[in-house]
N, C-alpha and C positions, 0 to 999 in steps of 0.2 A: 443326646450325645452318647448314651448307653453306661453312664458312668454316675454310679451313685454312691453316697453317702453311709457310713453304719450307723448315722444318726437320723437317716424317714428322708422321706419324700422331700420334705420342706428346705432340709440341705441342700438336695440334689439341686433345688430351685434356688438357689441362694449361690449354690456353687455354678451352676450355668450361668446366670444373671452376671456374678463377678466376669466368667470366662469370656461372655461375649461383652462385656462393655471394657474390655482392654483398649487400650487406642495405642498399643505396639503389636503386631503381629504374635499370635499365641496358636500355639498347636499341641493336640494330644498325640505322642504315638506309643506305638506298641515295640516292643522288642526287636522286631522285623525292620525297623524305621519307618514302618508304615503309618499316613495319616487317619486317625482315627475321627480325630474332628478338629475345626478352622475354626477362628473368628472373624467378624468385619474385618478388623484392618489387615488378618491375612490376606486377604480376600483383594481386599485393594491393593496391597504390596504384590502377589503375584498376578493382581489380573484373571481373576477366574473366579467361578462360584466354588463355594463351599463345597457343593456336590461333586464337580471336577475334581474337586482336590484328593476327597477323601478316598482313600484303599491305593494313592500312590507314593513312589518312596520320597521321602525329603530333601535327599540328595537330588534326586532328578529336576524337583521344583527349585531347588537352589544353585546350584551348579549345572549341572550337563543331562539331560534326558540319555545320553550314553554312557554314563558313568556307573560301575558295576558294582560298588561299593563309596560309602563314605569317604571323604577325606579324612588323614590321618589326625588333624585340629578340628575335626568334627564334639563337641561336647559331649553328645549322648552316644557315641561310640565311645569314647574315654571314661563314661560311664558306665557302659556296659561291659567293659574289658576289664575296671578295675575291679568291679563285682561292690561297688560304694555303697552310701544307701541315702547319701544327703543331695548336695548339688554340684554341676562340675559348671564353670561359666568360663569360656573361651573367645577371644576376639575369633573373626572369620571375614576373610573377603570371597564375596558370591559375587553372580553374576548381576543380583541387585543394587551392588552395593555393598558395605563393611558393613558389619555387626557386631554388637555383644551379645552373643548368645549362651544362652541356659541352658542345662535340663537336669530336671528335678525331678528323681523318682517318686510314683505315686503307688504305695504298696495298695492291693486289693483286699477287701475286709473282709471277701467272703471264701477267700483262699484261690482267686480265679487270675486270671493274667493279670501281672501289674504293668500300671500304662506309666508315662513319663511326658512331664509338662515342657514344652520349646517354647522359650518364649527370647524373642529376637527385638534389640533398639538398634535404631539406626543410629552411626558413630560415620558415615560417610563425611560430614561439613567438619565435623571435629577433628576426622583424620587430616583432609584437604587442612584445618588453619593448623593444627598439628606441624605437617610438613610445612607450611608453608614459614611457619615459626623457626625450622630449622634450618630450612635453609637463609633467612634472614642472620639467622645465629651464625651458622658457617660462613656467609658473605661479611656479617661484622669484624668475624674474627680473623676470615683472612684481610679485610681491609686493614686490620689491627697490625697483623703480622708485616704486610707491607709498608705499613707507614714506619715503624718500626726496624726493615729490610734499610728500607730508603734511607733515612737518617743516618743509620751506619753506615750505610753505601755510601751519603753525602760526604759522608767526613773522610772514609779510608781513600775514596775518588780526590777528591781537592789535596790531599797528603801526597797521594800518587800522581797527580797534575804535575806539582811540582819539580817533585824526581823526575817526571818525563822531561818536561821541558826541558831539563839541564842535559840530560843523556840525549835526546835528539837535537838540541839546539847547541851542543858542544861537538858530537858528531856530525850536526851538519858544517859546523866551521871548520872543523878539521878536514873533511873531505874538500872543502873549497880551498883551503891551504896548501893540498897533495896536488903534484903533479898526474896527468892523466897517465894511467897504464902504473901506478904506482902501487905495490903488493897489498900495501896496507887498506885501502880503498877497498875490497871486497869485501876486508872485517867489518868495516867502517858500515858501509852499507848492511849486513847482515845486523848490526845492531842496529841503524835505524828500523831495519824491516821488522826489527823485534818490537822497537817503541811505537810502531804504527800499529801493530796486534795489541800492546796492551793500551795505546789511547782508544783503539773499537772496543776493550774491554771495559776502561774508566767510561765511555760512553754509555754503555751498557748497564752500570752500577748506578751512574746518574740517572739514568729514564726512570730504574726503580723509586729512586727518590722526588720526582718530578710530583707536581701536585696542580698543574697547569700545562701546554700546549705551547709554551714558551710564546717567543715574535710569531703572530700568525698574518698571515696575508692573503688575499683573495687569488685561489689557483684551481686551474683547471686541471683532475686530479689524471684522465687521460691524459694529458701533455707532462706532468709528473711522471708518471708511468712510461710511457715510449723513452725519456729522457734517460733514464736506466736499464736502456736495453744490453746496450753496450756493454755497461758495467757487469750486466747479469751474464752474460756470454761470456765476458771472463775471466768470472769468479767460477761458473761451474764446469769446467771443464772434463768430468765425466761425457761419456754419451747419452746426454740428454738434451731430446728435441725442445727447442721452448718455443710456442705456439702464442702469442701479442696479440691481443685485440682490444684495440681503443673505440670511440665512436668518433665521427669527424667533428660532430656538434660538443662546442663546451661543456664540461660535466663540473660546474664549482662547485669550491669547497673552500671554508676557511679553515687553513690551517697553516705547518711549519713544515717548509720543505726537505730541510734534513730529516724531520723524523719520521714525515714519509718516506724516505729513500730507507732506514732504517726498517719500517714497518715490513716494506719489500720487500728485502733484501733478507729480511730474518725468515719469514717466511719463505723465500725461494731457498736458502741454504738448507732448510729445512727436509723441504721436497727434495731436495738432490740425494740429502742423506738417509732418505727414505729407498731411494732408487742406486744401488750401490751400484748394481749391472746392466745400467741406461735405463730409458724409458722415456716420457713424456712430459713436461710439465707445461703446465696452459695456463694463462694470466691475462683476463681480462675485464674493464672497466665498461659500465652500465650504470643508469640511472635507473630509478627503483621506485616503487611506493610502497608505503609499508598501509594496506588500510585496514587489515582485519587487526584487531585491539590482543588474540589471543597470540599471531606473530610479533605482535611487536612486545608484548609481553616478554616473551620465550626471550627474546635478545636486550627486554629491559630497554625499549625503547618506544617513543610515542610516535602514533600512527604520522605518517606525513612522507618529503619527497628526503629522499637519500641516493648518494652515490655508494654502486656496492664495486667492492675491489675483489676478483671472484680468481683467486690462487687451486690452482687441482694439479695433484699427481698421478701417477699411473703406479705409487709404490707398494711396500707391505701393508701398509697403512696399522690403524692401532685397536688394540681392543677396549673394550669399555674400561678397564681398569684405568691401563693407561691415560683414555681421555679425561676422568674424572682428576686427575695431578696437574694436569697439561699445560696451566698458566703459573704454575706451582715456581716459586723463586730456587734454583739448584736442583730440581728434578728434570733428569735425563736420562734415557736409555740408551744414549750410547756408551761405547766402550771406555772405558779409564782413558782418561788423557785425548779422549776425543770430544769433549763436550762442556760445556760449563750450567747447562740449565737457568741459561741468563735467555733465551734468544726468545721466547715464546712469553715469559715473564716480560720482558720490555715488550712485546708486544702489545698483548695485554695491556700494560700501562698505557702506552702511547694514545691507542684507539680509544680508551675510555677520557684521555687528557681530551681528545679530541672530541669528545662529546657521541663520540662513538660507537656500536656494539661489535662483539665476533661471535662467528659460530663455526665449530670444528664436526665435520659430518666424518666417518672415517669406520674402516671393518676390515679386519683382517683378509689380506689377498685382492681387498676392492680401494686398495688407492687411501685418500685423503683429498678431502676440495673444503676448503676454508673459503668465507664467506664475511668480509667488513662491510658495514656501511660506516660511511660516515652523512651526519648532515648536510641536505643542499644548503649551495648559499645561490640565489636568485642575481649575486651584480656580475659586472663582467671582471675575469680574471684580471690582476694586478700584471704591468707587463714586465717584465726583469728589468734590471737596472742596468746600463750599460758602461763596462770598467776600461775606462778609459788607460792603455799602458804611458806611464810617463819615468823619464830615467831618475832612479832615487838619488842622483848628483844632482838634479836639477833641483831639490829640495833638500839639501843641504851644502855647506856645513850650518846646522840650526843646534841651538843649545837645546837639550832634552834632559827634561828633569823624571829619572826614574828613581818612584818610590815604590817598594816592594822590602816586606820582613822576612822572608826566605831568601839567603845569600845566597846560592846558586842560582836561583832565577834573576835575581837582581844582576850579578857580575854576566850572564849571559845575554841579557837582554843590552848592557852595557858596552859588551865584547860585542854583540851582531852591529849594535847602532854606531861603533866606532870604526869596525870593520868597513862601514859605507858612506864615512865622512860625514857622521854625526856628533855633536861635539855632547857628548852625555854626562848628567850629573849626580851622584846617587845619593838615597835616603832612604833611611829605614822605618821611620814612623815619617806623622803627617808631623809634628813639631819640628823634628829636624828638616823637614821640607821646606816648611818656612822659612827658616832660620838657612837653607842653601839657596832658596828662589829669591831671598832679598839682598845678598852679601852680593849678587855675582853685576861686574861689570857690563857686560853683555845681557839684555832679556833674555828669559827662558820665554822659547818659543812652543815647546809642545810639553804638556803634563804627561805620564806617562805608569798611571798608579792602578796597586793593586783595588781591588773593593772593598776589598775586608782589612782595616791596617787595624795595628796594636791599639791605639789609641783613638782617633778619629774612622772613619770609612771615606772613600776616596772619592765619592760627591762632594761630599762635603768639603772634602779637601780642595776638591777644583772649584766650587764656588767663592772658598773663602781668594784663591788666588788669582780667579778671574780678576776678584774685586778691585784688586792688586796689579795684575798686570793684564790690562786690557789690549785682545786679539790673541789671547790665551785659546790655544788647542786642548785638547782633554781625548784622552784616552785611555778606558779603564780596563781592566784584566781581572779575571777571575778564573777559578777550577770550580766554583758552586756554580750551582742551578739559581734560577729567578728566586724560586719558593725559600732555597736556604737565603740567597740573602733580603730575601723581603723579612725573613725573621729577623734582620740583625738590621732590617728598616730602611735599607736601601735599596729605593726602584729608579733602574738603568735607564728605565723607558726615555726616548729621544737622545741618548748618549754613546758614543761610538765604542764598538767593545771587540776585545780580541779574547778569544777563548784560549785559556790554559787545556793543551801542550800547546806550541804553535813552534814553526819551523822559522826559519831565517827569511821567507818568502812569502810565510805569514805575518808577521812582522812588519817587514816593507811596506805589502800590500796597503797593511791596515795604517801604517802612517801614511801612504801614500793618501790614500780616502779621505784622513784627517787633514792632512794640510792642504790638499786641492779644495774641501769643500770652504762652501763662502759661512 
């Protein structure tokens, strides 16, 4: 190797024997970065003999054959700049792979060049579980943040259920009270059209809190999709072309149809607002295989058969910053007062409730095209259910016992049911329910209760007064999600339910349902 010892021969030999039996790549070089001498496992790391190697630069063998100079996190450059005299050791990603590398001056004894020892471990697998550590870390922690988003969402959402209810469900009686062409009726409406924006917003605060898929049902997620075309035309009323492609063959899915329409619909608002000065947006539905293990990975999903739901714009689209926030709860780039950074967040949610992945492809000037799958389901689509209209005189005058602990929804719900020749009864806990479901001459024909009461939950309430008055209807109300009140241990499953806010004609609707079925 031409590099000896001040202590004889027998070093020289002691020191080459060490240098070649490294089992990490080791190199001598000179000042120049020139290879003086290689070991085996250089040898095996770059694929070449010894011979090859030796009189070329470092850089070239590790980085680029055109590279004119070291990189600036090169070691034995940081060493020769600092003018040091011990060792500099720097992480480095090459063309090989990541490294920790060395170099250790080696002064010359006999006053002649001194050479410097490289010696290189591979830190590639360590990097790879490294990252893969933190993004595990980042994904806890946002799972953390949103469970945590959710739960206050649940609560301030069902506060706000409330107050909607009363403000659109008093608004809509008042407009029914007004005569047509009367002044007051455009305010009238200008407030309902306010409580229909913030029920899409309690909607929205709810998906964050969701921890399940809600009622799911077997549907074909094209026929979902065409079903909202309509709707999509117009809501975006900018000039943009929207482009629909379903397949004629069923594409199932098990899932929740609302929160499909949601899923869509956040993303088309999206694209529109990407496209301020028209353009294109294209939406369409395909069956899918996921088989290679390293895509399904990327999307955190196991190989197998998926519907992809495939949204593309023609707009600014985003840059890497931006996509890295992008399911982020309150992150938005749009202007003040035009955004809430809720739409892409329930997104998010929705599709993972659904057992589902996303992926956002997206580059400045090149658009945006997002990419769901969701899981096939193999049975045939569930067929809708068909709502028969029947007049709600012809199902009363019936005694309705409503219990609810918020007065204003209670006195409204009491005010709609009596508005339409329903003879209503009120209570505020389940004890006093009892205590008005067994005093009254007449049976109470339909139950009419919150989920969540002060003292009892309103299962249980209808059970105990089935037991009591038998051919008992039950109709239950909430502003929680399934997940909040499964924590408080009440599952709805097979029980008729009207969603907090609901309008005068939600209401109807739903006792109509209740008292037609058998």
């Amino acid at each position: 190797m031409g590099c000896r010892s001040s202590k004889g021969a027998s070093s020289a030999i002691d020191w080459e024997r060490v240098f070649q039996a490294l089992d990490y790549p080791a190199l001598l070089l000179d000042e120049a970065y020139t290879v003086v001498a290689a070991n085996p496992a250089s040898e095996k790391l770059l694929e070449q003999q010894a011979g090859n190697l030796i009189g070329r630069k470092c850089f070239h063998l590790f980085h680029s054959p055109e590279s004119q100079a070291p990189p600036p996190g090169c070691p034995h450059r940081r060493l020769l700049e600092s003018g040091a005299r011990g060792t500099v050791v720097m992480e480095m990603e090459t063309v090989k792979g990541i490294f920790l590398v060395s170099s250790t001056l080696i002064p010359s004894a006999d006053g002649g060049s001194a050479l410097y020892l490289h010696l290189a471990t591979d830190i590639s697998q360590l990097k790879k579980e490294e990252n893969e550590r933190r993004r595990l870390e980042q994904q806890l922690f946002h799972t953390e943040k949103m469970d945590a988003i959710g739960r206050m969402a649940s609560g301030i959402a069902h506060d706000f259920n409330n107050l909607l209810s009363a403000i659109m469900g008093f608004a809509d009686l008042a407009c029914m009270e007004l005569p047509p062409g009367h002044p007051a009726r455009a305010s009238l409406d200008e407030v309902r059209s306010a409580g229909r924006r913030a029920t899409e917003l309690t909607r929205q605060l709810l998906a964050l809190g969701r921890r399940d898929a809600g009622e799911t049902e077997v549907l074909d997620l094209g026929q979902e999709v065409a079903r909202q075309e309509s709707l999509l035309r117009r809501v975006i009323t900018e000039p943009v072309a929207i482009d629909l492609t379903v397949p004629e063959e069923p594409v199932a899915i098990r899932g929740n149809a609302t929160q499909l329409q949601q899923i869509l619909l956040n993303l088309a608002l999206n694209a529109r607002d990407a496209m301020p000065n028209g353009g294109r947006l294209s939406i369409r539905v395909d069956p899918v295989e996921l088989e290679h293990p390293e895509e399904a990975h990327f999307l955190s999903l196991a190989p197998g058969a998926y519907a992809a739901l495939l949204v593309g714009d023609t707009g600014k689209g985003m840059d890497e910053q931006v996509r890295a926030h992008l399911f982020e709860p309150f992150f938005t780039t749009k202007p003040r007062n035009r955004g809430t950074g809720l739409g892409l967040a329930t997104v998010h949610n929705l599709v993972k409730h659904h057992g589902g992945g996303i992926h956002v492809d997206s580059a400045p000037g090149r658009g945006t095209r997002v990419k769901v799958l969701f899981p096939r389901c193999f049975e045939a689509p569930s067929r809708p259910s068909v709502f028969v209209e029947q007049d709600p005189g012809a199902l009363s005058p019936q005694a309705v016992l409503v219990v609810e602990d918020d007065d204003s929804v209670r006195r409204l719900a009491c005010h709609m049911l009596r508005a339409h020749g329903f003879s209503p009864f009120e209570a505020r806990t389940a004890e006093e329910a009892l205590r008005v479901a067994t005093s009254q001459a007449n049976p109470i024909r339909l139950l009419l209760a919150d989920v969540i009461l002060p003292d009892w939950d309103g299962r249980t309430l209808a059970e105990e007064l089935k037991s009591r008055l038998p051919g008992l209807r039950v109709l239950l109300m909430s502003g929680y999600t399934d997940a909040v009140m499964a924590r408080h241990g009440v599952d709805r499953q097979g029980m008729a339910f009207l969603r907090k806010p609901f309008s005068v004609t939600d209401l109807l609707e739903a006792v109509q349902r209740v008292s037609g079925s058998s």
